[in-house]
C-alpha positions in Angstrom: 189.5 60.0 97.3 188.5 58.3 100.5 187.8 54.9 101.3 184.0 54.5 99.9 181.9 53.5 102.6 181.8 49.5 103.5 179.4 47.2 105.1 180.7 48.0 107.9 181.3 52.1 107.7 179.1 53.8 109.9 176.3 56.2 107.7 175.1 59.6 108.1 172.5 61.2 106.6 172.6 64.8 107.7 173.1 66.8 110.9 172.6 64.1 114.1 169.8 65.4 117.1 170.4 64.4 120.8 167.3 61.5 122.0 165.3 63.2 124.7 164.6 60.5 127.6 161.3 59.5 127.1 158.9 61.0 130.1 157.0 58.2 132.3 153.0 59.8 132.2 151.5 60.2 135.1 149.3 57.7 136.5 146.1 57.9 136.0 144.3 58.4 140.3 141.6 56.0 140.4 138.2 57.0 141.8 138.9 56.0 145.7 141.7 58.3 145.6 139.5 61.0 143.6 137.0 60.5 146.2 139.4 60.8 149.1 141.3 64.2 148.1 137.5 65.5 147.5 136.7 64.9 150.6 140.3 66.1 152.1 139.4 69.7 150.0 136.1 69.7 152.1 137.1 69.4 155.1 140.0 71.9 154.7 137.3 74.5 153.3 135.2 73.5 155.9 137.1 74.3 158.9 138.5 77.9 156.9 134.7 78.2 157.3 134.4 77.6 161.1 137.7 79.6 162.1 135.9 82.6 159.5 132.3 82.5 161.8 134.5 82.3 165.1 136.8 84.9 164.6 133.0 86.9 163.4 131.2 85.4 166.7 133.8 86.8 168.9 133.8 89.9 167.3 130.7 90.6 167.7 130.7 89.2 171.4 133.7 91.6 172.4 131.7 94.5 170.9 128.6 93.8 172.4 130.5 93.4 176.0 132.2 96.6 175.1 128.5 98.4 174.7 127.6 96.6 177.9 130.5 97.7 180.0 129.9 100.9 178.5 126.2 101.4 179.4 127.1 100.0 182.9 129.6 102.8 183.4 127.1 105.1 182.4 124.7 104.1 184.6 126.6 103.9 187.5 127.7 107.4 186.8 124.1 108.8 186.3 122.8 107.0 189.6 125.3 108.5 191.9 125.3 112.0 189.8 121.6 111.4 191.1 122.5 110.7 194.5 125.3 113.7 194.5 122.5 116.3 193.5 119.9 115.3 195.5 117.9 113.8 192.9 117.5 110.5 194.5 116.0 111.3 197.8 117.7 109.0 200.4 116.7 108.4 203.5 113.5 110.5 202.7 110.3 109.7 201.1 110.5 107.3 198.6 107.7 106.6 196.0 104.3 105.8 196.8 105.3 108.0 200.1 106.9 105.9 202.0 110.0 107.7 203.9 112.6 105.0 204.5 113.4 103.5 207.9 110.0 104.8 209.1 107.4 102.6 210.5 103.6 103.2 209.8 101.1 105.3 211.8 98.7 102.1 211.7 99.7 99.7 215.4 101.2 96.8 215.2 102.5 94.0 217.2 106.0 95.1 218.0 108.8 92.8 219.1 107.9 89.2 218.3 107.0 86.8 221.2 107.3 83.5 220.8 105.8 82.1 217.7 105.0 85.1 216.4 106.0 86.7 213.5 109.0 88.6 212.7 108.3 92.5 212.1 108.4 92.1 207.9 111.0 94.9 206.4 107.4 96.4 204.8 106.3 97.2 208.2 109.2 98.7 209.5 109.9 100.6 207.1 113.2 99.7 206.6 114.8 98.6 202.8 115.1 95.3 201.7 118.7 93.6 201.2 120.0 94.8 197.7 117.2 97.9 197.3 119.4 100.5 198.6 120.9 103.1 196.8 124.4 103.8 196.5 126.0 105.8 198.7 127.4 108.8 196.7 131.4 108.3 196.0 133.3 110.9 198.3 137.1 111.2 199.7 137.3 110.5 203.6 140.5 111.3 205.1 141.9 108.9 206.9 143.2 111.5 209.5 142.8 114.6 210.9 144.4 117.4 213.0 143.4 115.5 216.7 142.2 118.5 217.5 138.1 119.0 218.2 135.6 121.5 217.7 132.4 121.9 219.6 128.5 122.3 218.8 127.5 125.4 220.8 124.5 124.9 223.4 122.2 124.1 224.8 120.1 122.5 222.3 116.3 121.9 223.0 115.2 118.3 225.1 115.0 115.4 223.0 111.7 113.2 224.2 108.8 114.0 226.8 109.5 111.7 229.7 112.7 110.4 231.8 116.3 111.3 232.8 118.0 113.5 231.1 121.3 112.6 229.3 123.4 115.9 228.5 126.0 115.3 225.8 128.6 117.5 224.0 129.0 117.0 220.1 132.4 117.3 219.0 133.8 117.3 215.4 137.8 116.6 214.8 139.1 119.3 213.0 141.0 119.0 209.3 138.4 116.5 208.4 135.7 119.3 206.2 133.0 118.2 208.7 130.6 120.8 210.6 130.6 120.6 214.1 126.7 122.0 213.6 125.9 120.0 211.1 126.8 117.1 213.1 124.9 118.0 216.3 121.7 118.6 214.0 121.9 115.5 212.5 122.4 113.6 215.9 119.3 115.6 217.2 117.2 115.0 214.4 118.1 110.9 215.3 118.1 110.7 218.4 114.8 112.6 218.9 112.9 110.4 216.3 110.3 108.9 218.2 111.5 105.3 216.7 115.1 106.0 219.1 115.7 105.3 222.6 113.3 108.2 223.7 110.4 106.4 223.0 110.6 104.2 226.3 109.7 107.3 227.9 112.9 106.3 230.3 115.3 108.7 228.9 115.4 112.1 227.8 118.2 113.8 225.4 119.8 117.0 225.6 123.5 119.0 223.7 125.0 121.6 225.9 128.1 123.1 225.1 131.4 122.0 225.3 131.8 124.0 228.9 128.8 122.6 230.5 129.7 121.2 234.0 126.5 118.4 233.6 127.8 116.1 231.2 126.9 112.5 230.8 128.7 111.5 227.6 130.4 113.5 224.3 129.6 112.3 220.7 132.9 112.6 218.6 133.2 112.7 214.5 136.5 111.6 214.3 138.8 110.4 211.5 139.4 106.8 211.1 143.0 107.3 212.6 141.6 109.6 215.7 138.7 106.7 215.8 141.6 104.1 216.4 143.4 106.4 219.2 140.5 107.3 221.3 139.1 103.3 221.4 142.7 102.4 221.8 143.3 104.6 225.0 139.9 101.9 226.3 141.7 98.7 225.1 139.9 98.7 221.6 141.3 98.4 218.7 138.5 99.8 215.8 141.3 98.8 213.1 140.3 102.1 211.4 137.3 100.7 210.6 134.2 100.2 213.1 132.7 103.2 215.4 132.7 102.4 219.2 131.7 103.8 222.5 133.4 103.8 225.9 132.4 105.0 228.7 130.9 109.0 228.7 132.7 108.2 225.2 130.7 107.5 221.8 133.0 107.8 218.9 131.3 107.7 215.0 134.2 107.1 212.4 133.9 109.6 209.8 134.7 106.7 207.1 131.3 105.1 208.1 129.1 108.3 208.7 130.4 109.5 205.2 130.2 105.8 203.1 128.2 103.2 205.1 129.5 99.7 205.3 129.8 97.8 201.9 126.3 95.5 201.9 124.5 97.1 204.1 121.2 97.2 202.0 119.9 100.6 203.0 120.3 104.5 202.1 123.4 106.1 203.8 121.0 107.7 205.7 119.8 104.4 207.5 123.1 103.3 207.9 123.7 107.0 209.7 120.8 106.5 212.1 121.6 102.7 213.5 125.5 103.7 213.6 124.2 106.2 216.4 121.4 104.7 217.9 123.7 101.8 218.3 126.4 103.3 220.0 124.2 105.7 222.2 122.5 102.7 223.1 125.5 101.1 224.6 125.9 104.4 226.2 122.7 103.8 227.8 123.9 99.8 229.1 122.1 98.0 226.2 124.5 95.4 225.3 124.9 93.5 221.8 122.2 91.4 220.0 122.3 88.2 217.3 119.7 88.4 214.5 116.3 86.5 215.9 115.6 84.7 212.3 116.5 84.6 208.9 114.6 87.2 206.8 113.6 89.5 210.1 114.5 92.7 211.3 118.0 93.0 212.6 118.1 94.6 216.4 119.6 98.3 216.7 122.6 96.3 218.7 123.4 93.7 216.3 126.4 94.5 215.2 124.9 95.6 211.5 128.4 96.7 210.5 130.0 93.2 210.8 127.3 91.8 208.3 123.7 91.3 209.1 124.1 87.7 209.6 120.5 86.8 207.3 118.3 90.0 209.1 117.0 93.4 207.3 119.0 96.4 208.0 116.9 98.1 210.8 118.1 101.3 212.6 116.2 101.6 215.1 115.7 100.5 218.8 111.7 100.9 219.0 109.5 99.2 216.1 105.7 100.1 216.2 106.0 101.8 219.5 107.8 98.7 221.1 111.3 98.0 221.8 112.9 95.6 219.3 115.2 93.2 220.5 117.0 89.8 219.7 119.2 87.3 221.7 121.5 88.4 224.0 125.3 88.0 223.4 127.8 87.2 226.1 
């Protein structure tokens, strides 16, 4: 037998359990600090929130500027499609019946004298800055063969009274251009009774390229032909600008075919200054500033450097009277 257990003898009982560490409770958050993660929780669902009605604000404003760019695109393609068929009529009668560029049958005071008014662009006929329409999109080729074709002659005298200026039309070939195309549209200008023949001091007539009376020949020329012939005078057009020299008046196809960017008038306007301009230096007029802001601009300002605050006018007489403004050195 064993020893019987003492005072001292440990005692068991039974089977003996591990003690578990007693777990320290979690305090108790007081009502500041109750208040302050409530207000934390806001604010974080408040700005989830305002990123959710941005990111829906600016998708709806890239799909409304998408619809916009879209219905600008269209637009632009239905208004030249317009002008490309002939459904906008430019340069022709406009509505109400007013053909643009032309002046009124009623008289009027002409050229301004001093402290008069300025011809109004309603009078004149001519369109106001930002009312013209497109010109149609088209290809120009910047060169052509150097060669030139001719207008057959004669064609009939252009005005009633004066000298008469004989001039051969000549159209560079490789460019898609009409030699008699060309010579009927500078006829049709040039015998407007708005152009130079209205000072009853010159008369107009196109014989054909073997005529032995010849006082000038009107050229359609590419914008790298346009550059060679000024060049061989001591201008440089820069492939850009029409020009005359002497018994010379060259019209760059780039400009005949897409006016200058600005201009504020129909192609066709733009068409009827470009020539009226350089046949008037032909004729010794030499270049004009705009007289005032808001007034018509003279036939020999130079329109296609900018129209310097004038209305895009294209031609030399305005209510029977010759337009002019300052001289330039």
């Amino acid at each position: 037998m064993g020893q019987p257990p003492g005072r001292g003898a440990p005692h068991t009982t039974g089977t003996q359990w591990p003690v578990r560490p007693r777990q320290p409770e979690s305090p108790v958050p007081s009502a500041a600090q109750a208040r302050a993660q409530a207000q934390a929780q806001a604010r974080t669902e408040a700005l989830a929130r305002a990123r959710r009605r941005t990111r829906r604000r600016s998708g709806i404003l890239i799909a409304a500027g998408c619809v916009l760019m879209a219905l600008s695109l269209a637009l632009l393609a239905l208004t030249r499609g317009w002008v490309g068929h002939g459904l906008v009529n430019v340069g022709g009668a406009q509505p109400g019946g007013v053909a643009v560029g032309s002046v009124p049958a009623s008289g009027g005071s002409g050229a301004p004298g001093p402290g008069s008014a300025n011809p109004s662009a309603a009078a004149s006929g001519s369109a106001a800055p930002g009312s013209a329409t497109p010109a149609p999109s088209v290809s120009v080729p910047q060169s052509g063969a150097g060669t030139f074709g001719y207008a057959p002659g004669p064609g009939p005298v252009l005005g009633t009274a004066g000298d008469v200026r004989h001039f051969r039309v000549a159209v560079e070939n490789g460019i898609g251009q009409d030699p008699a195309a060309f010579a009927a549209a500078a006829e049709q200008i040039l015998g407007d009774q708005r152009s130079w023949i209205a000072g009853g001091d010159v008369r107009f007539q196109r014989v054909a390229q073997t005529a032995t009376a010849v006082e000038f020949t009107l050229y359609l020329a590419s914008p790298a032909t346009t550059d060679k012939l000024c060049a061989v005078g001591g201008v440089h057009t820069e492939q850009f600008a029409s020009y005359d020299l002497p018994g010379q008046v060259v019209i760059n196809l780039a400009r005949w075919l897409t006016s200058v960017p600005g201009y504020g008038a129909p192609l066709d306007a733009y068409r009827q200054y470009a020539l009226n301009h350089e046949v008037g230096r032909e004729l010794g007029h030499g270049n004009e500033a705009c007289p005032a802001p808001g007034a018509l601009a003279p036939v020999m300002q130079q329109q296609s450097q900018g129209l310097k605050g004038c209305v895009a006018n294209a031609w030399p007489f305005v209510n029977g009277k010759l337009y002019q403004g300052p001289a330039l050195p």
